[in-house]
C-alpha positions in Angstrom: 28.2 6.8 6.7 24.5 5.8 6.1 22.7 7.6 4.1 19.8 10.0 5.5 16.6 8.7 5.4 14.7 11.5 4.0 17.6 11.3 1.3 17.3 8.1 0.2 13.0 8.6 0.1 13.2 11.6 -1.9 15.2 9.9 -4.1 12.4 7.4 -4.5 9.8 9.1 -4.7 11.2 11.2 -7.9 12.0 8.6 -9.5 10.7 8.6 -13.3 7.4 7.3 -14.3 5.5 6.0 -17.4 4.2 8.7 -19.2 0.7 7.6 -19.2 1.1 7.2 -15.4 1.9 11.2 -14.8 -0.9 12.0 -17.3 -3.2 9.4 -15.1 -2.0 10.9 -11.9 -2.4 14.5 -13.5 -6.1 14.0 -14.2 -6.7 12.2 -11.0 -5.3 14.8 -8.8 -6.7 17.8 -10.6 -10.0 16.3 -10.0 -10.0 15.8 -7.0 -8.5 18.7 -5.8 -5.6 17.0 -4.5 -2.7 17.7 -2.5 -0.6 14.9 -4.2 -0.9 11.3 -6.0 1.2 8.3 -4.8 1.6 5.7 -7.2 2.7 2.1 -5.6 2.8 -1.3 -6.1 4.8 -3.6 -8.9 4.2 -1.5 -11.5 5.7 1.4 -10.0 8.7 -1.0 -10.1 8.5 -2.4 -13.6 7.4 0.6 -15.1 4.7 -2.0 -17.2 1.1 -1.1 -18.1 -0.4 -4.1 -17.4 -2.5 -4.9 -14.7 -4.1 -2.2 -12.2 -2.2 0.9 -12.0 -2.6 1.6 -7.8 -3.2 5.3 -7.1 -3.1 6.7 -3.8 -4.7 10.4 -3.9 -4.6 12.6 -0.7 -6.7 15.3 -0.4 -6.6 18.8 1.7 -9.3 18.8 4.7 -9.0 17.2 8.5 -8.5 13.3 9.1 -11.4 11.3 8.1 -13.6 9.7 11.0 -14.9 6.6 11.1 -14.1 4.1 7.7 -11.3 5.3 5.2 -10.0 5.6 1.9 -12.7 5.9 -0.5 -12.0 3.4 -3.6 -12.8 3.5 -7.3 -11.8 1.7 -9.9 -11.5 3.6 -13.4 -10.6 2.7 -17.1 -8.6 5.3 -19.7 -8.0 4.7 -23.1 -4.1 6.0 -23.6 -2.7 5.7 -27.5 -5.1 3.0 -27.9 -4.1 1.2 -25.2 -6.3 0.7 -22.3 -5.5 1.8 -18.2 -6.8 0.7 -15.9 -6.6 1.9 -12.2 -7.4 1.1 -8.9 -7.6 4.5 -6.9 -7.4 4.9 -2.9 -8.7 8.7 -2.1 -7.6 9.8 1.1 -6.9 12.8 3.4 -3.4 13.7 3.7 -4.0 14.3 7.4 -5.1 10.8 7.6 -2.4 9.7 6.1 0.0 10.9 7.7 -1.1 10.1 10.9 -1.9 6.5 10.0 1.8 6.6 8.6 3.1 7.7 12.1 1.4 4.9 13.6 -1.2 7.5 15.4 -4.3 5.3 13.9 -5.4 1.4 14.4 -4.5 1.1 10.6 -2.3 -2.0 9.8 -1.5 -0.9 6.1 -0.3 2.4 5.8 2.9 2.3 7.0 3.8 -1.4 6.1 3.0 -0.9 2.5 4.8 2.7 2.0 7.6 1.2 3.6 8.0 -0.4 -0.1 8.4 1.7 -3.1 6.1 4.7 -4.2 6.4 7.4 -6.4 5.5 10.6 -5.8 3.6 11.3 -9.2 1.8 14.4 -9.2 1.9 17.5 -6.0 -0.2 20.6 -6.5 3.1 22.2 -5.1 6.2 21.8 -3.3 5.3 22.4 0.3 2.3 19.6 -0.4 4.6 17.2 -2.0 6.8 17.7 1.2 4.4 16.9 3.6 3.8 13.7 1.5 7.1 13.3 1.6 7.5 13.8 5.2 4.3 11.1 5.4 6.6 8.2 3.6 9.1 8.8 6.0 7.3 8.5 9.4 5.8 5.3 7.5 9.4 4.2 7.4 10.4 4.8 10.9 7.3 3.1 12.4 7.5 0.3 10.1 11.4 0.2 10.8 10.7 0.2 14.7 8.2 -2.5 14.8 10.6 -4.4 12.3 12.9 -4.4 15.4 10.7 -5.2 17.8 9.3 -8.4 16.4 12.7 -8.9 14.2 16.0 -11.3 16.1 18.3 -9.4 18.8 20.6 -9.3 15.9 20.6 -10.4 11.8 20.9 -9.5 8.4 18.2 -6.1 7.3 15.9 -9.1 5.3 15.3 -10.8 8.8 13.5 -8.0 10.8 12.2 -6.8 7.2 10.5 -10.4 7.4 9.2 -10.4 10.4 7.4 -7.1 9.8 5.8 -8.4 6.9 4.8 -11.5 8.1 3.3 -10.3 10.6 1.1 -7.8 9.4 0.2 -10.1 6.6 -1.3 -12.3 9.8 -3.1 -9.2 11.2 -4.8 -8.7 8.1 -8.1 -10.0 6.2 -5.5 -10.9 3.4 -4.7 -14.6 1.6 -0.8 -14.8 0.6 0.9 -17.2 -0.8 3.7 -18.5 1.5 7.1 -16.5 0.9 5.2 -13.2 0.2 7.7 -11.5 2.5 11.0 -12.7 0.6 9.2 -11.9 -3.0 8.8 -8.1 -1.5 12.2 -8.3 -0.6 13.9 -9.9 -4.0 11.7 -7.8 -6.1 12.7 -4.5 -4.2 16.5 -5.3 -3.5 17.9 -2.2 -4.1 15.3 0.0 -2.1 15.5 -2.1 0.9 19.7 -2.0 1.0 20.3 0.3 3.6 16.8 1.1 4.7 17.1 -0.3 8.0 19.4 1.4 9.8 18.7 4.6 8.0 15.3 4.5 9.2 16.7 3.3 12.6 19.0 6.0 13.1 16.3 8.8 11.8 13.8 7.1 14.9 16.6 7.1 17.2 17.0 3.8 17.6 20.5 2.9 18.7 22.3 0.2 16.7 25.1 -1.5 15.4 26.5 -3.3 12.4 29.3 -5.4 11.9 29.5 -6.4 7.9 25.6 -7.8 6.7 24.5 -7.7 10.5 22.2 -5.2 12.4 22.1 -5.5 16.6 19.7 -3.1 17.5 19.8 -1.9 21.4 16.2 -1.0 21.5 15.5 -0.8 25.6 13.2 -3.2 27.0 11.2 -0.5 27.8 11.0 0.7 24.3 10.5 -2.8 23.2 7.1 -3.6 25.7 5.8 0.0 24.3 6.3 -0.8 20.8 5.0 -4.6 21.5 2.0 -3.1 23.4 1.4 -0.5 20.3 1.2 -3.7 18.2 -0.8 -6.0 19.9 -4.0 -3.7 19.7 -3.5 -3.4 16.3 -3.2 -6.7 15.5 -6.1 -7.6 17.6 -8.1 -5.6 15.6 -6.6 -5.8 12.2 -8.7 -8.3 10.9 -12.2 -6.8 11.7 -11.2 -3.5 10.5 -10.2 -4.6 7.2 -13.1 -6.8 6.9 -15.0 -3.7 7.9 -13.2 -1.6 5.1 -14.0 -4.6 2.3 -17.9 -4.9 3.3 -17.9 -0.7 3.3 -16.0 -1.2 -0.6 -18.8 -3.3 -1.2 -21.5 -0.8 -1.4 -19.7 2.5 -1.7 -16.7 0.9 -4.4 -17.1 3.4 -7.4 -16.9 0.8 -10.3 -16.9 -1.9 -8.5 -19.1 -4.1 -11.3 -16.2 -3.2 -13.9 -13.3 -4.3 -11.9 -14.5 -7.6 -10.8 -15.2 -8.1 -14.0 -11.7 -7.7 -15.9 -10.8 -9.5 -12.5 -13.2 -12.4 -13.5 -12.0 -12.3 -17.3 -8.4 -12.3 -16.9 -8.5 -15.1 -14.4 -11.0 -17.5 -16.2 -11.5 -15.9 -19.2 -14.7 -16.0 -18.6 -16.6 -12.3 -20.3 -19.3 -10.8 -18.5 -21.1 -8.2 -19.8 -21.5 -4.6 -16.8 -24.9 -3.7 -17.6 -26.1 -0.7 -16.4 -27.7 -2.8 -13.6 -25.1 -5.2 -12.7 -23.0 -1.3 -12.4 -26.0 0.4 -9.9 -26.6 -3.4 -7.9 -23.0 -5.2 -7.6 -23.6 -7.0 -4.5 -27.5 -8.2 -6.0 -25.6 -9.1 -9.0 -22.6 -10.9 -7.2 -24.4 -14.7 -6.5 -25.5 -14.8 -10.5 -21.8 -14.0 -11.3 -20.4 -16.3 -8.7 -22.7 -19.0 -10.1 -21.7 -18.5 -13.7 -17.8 -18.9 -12.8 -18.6 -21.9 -11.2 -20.0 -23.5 -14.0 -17.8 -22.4 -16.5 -15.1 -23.8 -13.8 -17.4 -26.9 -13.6 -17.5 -27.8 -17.3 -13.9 -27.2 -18.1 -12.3 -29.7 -14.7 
């Protein structure tokens, strides 16, 4: 018997943290007067330090209108060791109804179909309905998977065909086989996923050994097409929307794309108190300094 869906998520979501994540999470939710903190990405995975730490916070209120999440990027000094975080702050409402599929949003539900931890909750009913958000990204992510996916294959081919395609919908520059490195790097979440997110949408199926042959009606298939095809008409200009909005309202934006330029030319750039209030006036002396340090060192 497969395993239930919300089962196998709540599993996940508990799953043990780094210490100097919960404390992170912790002072991030507290501040903001959070509902819960989602932590995601590969070092949710690996459990290292390294990098950007990726926070989602969701916040009590209605849905947002217009633009959405709010992004900062912040810096902690842990036991000497320095954090540092990219944080997405966003109404659970929102989320939850971008996670359903009830928005234009391309992300939501394709990216919490992957591995998050459920960090911090202010208390158990919120962590629930966070909960209950991760798996409504799961179903809708598991029903387009179908849609696009073969009439029949192994879980990794409709998986594939999910990701690929809403890598193709967004303003986004991956390197070819993103899809598969998702999939090897997360083996054991996505065993079994499918068709427990399948059965939990309703979505009539049947395996024989490694394959799935999902009976989605051709009705069901020309909605859930349709439902696609708007969004991934527009998925591009909204998230080119959402980067040139980051660009003026990103809290800390001068100190990230700096440790950014450092750690990928090792180039140093001193955030001065104007390059922090002006990052877009500051951006073409930056770009032009990279390009001569690239210049004198090819």
């Amino acid at each position: 018997m497969t395993e239930g869906l919300e089962q196998r998520l709540a599993a996940m979501l508990m799953r043990e943290t780094h210490p100097a994540v919960a404390a992170q999470a912790c002072i991030l939710g507290q501040e903001a007067g959070a509902l819960a903190v989602l932590f995601y990405g590969s070092n949710s995975r690996s459990r290292s330090l390294e990098g950007v730490l990726d926070y989602y916070v969701l916040t009590p209120g209605p849905p947002e209108k217009g633009l959405w999440p709010r992004v900062a990027y912040r810096e902690w000094d842990y036991a000497g060791t320095t954090l540092r975080a990219k944080i997405a702050t966003v109404t659970l409402a929102k989320f939850a109804a971008a996670a359903a599929g009830r928005t234009l949003d391309t992300t939501i539900w394709a990216r919490f179909v992957q591995p998050s931890v459920l960090v911090w909750q202010r208390d158990e009913a919120a962590g629930s309905a966070a909960a209950s958000a991760i798996a409504d990204a799961a179903r809708t992510a598991a029903r387009l998977a179908v849609a696009l996916g073969p009439p029949e294959g192994h879980p990794d081919d409709f998986w594939r065909a999910l990701f690929s395609a809403t890598y193709r919908a967004e303003f986004r520059v991956e390197p070819p086989g993103r899809a598969d490195a998702i999939l090897g790097a997360n083996r054991e979440h996505f065993s079994g996923l499918l068709p427990a997110a399948l059965g939990s949408a309703g979505v009539v199926y049947a395996e024989d050994g490694t394959t799935i042959r999902p009976t989605m009606t051709p009705a069901a298939r020309r909605r859930v097409l349709r439902w696609w095809r708007i969004r991934r008409r527009l998925g591009k200009a909204l998230n080119i929307a959402r980067l040139m909005r980051a660009a003026r309202t990103f809290d800390g934006a001068a100190r990230y794309a700096a440790w950014k330029i450092e750690r990928h030319t090792g180039l140093a750039l001193e955030v001065t108190p104007w390059r922090e209030k002006h990052p877009l006036l500051a951006a073409p002396g930056v770009l032009w300094r990279v390009w001569r340090r690239r210049k004198i060192g090819s």
